[in-house]
C-alpha atoms as one frame of an Amber mdcrd trajectory, in Angstrom:
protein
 133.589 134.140  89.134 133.432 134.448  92.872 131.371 132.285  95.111 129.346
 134.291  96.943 128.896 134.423 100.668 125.222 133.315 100.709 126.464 129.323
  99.483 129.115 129.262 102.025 126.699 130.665 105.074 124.411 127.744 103.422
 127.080 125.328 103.649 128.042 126.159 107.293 124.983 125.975 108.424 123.711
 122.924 107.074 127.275 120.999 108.107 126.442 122.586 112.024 122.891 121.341
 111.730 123.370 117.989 110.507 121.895 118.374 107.389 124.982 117.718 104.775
 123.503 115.042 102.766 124.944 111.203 102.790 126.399 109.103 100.258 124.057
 106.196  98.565 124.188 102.744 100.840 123.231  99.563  99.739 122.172  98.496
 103.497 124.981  96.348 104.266 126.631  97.798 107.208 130.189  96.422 106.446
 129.703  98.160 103.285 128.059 101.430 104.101 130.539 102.644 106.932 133.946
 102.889 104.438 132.337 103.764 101.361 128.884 105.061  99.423 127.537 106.316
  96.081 128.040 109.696  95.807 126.490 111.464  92.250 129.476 113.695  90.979
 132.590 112.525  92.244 135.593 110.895  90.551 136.475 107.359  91.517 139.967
 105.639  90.537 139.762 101.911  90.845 143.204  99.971  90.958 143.768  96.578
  90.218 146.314  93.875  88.948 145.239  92.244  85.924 141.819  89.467  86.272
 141.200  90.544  89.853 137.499  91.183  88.993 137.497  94.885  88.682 134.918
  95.158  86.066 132.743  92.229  87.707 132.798  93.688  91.303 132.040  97.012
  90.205 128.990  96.558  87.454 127.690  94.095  90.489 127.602  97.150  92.584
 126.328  99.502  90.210 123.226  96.886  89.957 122.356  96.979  93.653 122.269
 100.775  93.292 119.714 100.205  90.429 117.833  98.102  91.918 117.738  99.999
  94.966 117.193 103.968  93.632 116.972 103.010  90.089 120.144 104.443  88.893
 121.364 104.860  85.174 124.898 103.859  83.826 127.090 104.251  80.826 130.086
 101.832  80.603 133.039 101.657  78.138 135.308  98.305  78.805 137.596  97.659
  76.063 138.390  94.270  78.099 135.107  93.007  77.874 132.451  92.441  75.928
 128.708  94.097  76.475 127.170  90.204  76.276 129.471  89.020  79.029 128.397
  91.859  81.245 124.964  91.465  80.721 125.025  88.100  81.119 126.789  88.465
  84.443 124.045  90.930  86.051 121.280  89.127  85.177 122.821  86.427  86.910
 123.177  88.765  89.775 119.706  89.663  89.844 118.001  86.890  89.211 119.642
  84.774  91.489 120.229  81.923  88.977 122.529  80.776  85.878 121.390  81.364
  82.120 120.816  77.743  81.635 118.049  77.342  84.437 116.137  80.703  83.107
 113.885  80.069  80.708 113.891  82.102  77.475 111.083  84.458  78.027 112.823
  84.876  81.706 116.274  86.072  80.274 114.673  88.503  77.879 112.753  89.756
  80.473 115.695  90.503  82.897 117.688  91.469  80.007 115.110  93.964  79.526
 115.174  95.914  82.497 119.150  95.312  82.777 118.978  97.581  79.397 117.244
  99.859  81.211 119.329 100.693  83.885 122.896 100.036  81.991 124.093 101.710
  78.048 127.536 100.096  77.266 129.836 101.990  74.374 130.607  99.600  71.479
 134.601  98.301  72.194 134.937  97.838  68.867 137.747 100.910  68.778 139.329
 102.270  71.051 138.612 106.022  72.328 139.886 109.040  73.009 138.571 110.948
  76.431 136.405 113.170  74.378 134.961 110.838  72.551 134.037 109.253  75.859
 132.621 112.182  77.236 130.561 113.119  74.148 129.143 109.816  75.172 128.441
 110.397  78.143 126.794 113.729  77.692 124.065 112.198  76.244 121.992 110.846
  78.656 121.423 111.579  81.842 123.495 108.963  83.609 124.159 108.602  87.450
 127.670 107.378  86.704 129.694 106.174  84.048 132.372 103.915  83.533 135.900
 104.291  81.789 137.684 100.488  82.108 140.698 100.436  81.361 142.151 103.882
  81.245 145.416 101.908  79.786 142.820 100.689  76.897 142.576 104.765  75.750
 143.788 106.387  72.695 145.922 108.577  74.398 149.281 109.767  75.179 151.763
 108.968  77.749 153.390 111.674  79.564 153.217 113.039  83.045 151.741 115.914
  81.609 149.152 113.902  79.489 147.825 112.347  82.783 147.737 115.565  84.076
 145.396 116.913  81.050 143.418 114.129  81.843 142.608 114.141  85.027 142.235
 117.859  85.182 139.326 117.843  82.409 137.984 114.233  84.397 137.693 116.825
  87.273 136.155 119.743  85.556 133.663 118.056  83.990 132.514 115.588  86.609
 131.833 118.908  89.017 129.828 120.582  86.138 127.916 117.675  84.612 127.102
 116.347  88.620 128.054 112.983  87.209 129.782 110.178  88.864 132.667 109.067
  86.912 135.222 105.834  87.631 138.283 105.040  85.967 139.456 101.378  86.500
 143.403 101.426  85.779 146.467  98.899  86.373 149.415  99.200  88.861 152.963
  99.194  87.466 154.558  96.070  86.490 156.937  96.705  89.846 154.231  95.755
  92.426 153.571  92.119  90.321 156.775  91.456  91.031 158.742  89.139  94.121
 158.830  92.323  96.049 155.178  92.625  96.133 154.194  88.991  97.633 153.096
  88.860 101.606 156.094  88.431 103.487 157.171  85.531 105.517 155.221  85.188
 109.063 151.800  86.941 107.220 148.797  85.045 107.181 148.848  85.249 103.141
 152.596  84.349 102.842 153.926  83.947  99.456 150.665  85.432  97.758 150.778
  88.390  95.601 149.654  91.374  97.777 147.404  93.959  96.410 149.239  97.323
  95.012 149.282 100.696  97.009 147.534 103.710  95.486 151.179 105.293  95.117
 151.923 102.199  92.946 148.845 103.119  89.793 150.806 102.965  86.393 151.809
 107.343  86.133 151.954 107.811  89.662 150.845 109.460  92.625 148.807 112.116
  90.152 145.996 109.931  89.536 145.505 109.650  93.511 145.988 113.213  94.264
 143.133 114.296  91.738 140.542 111.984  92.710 137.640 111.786  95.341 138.259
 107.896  96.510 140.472 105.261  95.325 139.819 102.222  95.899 141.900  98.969
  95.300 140.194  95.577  94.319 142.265  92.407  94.804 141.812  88.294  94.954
 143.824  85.611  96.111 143.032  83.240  93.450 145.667  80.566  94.948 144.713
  80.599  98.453 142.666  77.408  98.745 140.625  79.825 101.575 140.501  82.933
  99.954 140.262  82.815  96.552 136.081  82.545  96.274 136.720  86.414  98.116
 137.057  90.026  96.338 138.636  92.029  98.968 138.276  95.661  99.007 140.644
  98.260 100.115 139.502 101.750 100.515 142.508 104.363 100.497 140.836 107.652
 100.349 137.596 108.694 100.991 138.105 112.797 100.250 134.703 114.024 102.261
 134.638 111.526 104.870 131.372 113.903 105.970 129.052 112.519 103.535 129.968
 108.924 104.867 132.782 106.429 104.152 136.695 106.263 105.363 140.060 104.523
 104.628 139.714 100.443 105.310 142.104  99.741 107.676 145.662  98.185 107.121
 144.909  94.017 106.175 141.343  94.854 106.476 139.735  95.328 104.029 135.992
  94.765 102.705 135.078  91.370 101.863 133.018  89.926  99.161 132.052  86.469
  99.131 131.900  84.645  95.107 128.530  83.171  96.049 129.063  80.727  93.173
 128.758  83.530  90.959 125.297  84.582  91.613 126.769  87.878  92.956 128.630
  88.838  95.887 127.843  88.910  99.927 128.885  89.932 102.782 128.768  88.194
 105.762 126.079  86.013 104.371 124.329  89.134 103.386 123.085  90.029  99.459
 121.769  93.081  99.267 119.970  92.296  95.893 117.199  90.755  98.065 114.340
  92.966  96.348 112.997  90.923  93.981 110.321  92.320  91.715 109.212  91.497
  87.508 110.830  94.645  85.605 108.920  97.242  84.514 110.224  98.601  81.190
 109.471 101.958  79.853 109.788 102.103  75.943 113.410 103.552  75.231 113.358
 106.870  73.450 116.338 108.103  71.030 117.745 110.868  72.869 120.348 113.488
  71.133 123.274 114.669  72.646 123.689 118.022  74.261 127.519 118.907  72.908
 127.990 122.210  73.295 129.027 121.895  76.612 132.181 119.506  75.557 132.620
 121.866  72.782 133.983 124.058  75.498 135.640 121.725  77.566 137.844 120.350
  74.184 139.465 123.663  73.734 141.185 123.712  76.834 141.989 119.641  76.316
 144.065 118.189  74.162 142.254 115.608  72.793
């Protein structure tokens, strides 16, 4: 099928009027100007091992829900759905477990339920199975962490299968989709420290997009890629989760590349979730509101489709 000359005239004319519509920010400036939420796009997020990949990003799926009330699915075979939990109600309520009372945790935990479904890491998945998932509820974004921790296979042409369908379906389904992965062993290595005469000398530098375990595939085929990294021996650093942003595909509906040794920085806080510059943008504090969760069937005949042209 053709697309037809009425949605491009549409599209020209809203980009020379101003009217192409933004990415979601969370009103932190030092955020907002390299990278937003944006609802059907594919994310790759690359990370050495225990660099916080899973914690930074649920954190910033929560100040999306609590500021537009966005939906998530997450599969992480590395951690368990407790911990996570556990770890965003800290985030939004500002406090540890053990200074909540009871009736406080179950109340957060209630409207953390709400806005987050995690798939049971008791097995691990294939991709379809994942996306049957996913299918099945109408989700802002969902997560896939690791996609080493898949049932899979492991050729260059296997990626390719995989982030062809990824690509597909995330522009049919208008859902956001991010992939957490690892870099190769390579970049861990005494080749990837800071060199001598850098600020950071003799710590282990974060890994290039070019360096994700199957190659420069994974960057081609997605939106942004961004690359999370700590300095956990620094005696300075290491309460920071620095951010490096190394694409941003539509730069037109907000965001671009962080610059070299600059990247985004978010302060520990003690681990009552992240700021920036002093600043947490979970300041909207409010008791949660908790519809009644209804059982809700999946739709599958659209993945039906999609799994005869993957092979999964």
């Amino acid at each position: 099928m053709l697309v037809g000359k009425d949605e491009i005239n549409q599209y020209l004319d809203d980009f020379k009027n101003g009217r192409i519509v933004q990415g979601k920010g969370i009103g932190v400036k030092q955020v907002d100007d390299y990278f937003r939420f944006k609802q059907g796009s594919f994310n790759m997020i690359l990370g050495h091992d225990n660099m916080g990949k899973t914690y930074w990003r649920t954190w910033y799926y929560l100040v999306l829900s609590v500021l537009y009330d966005y939906r998530w699915c997450i599969w992480t075979g590395e951690n368990k759905a407790g911990q996570v939990v556990r770890d965003l109600i800290t985030f939004y309520s500002g406090k540890r477990l053990k200074d909540l009372s009871e009736s406080e945790i179950y109340r957060y935990k209630d409207q953390i339920l709400h806005w987050f479904s995690f798939v049971d890491n008791k097995k691990t998945y294939k991709y379809s199975e994942l996306l049957k998932i996913f299918e099945a509820d109408n989700y802002n974004g969902c997560l896939i962490d690791p996609y080493t921790g898949l049932d899979r296979k492991y050729g260059h042409s296997d990626n390719y299968d995989f982030l062809n369908c990824t690509r597909e379906w995330v522009n049919k389904q208008n859902k956001t989709i991010d992939v957490c992965t690892h870099p190769s062993s390579a970049s861990g290595r005494n080749q990837g420290m800071f060199p001598s005469g850098h600020v950071w000398e003799g710590h282990l530098k974060e890994p290039y997009k070019a360096d994700v375990e199957g190659g420069k595939p994974f960057a081609n085929r997605c939106d942004d890629f961004y690359i999370i990294h700590r300095l956990p021996k620094h005696p300075e650093m290491k309460t920071y989760t620095l951010v490096h942003v190394d694409k941003i595909k539509e730069t037109e509906t907000g965001g671009q590349q962080t610059q070299k040794d600059l990247p985004v920085m978010f302060e520990f806080n003690n681990g009552l979730g992240f700021t920036i510059e002093g600043i947490n943008p979970i300041s909207k504090k409010f008791e949660p509101k908790v519809e009644p969760k209804q059982e809700i069937k999946a739709n599958l005949d659209f993945l039906d489709e999609l799994n005869k042209d993957c092979p999964f």
